[in-house]
N, C-alpha and C positions, 0 to 999 in steps of 0.2 A: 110904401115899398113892400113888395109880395117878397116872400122867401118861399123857395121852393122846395116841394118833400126830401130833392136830390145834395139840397144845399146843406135839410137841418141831418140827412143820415150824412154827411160828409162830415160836419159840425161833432157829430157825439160817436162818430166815429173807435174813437181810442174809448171812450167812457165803455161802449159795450164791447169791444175787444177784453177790455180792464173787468169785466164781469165777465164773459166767459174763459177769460183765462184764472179768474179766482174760482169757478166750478169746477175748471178742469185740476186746477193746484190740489182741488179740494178731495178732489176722488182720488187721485193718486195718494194720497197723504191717509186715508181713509183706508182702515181692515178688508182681507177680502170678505169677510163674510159680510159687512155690512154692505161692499160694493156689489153683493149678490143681489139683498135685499133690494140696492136701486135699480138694480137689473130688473128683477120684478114685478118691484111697483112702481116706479121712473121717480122722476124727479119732480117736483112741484115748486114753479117760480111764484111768489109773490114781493110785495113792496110796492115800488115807484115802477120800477125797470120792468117789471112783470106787464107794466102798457104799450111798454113800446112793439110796433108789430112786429112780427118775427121771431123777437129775441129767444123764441119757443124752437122754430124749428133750426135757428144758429147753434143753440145750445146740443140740441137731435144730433143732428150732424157732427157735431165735434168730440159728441160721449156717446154715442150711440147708444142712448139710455132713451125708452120714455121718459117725454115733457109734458106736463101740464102749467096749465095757469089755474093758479088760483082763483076762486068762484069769487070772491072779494078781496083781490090782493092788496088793496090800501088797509081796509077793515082784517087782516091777518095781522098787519104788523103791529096795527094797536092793540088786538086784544093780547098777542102775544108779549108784546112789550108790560103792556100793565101786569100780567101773571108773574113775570120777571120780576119786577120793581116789587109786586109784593110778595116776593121767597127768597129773602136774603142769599140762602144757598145757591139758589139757580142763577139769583145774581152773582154771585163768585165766582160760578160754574163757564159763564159766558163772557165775564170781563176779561178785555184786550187791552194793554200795553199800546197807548197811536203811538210812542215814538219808534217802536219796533216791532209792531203788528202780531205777537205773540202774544198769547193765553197773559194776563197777571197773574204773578204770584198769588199762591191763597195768602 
């Protein structure tokens, strides 16, 4: 059985709704002076989601910020992840609460 491109963007549909409504949550929720800076220099997607096509100029259009992709968006989140894990602070600094998506407590 073929599935079709129109089937899987139907399919993930809400997942990338669900991502650029967390970048837009994000900017709003963010200083103006830092929303200057992504004025800028735009925004840089990386991870998993930074492959799916488009998701660069979905993002343009909803913030009208520059989008980039990252030059190795899978290889960002690992190295950035390992620097995390090893700086106890910045671990703190980034830990989230899943049962209610807010910062943990230090």
């Amino acid at each position: 059985m073929l599935v079709s491109s129109d089937e899987i963007a139907s399919a993930i549909s809400g997942s990338v709704n669900a991502i650029v409504e967390a970048v837009t949550d994000t900017i709003d929720e963010t200083p103006p002076e830092l929303v200057a800076d992504l004025m800028a220099r735009g925004i840089t997607v990386a991870g998993g989601g930074a492959l799916l096509p488009h998701l660069d100029e979905l993002i343009r259009a909803r913030t009208r910020m520059p989008v980039t992709i990252a030059e190795d968006p899978l290889g960002c989140v690992v190295r950035g992840t390992g620097k995390v894990l090893n700086d106890p602070d910045s671990l703190r600094r980034v830990t989230v609460d899943l049962r209610n998506g807010r910062r943990a407590s230090r």
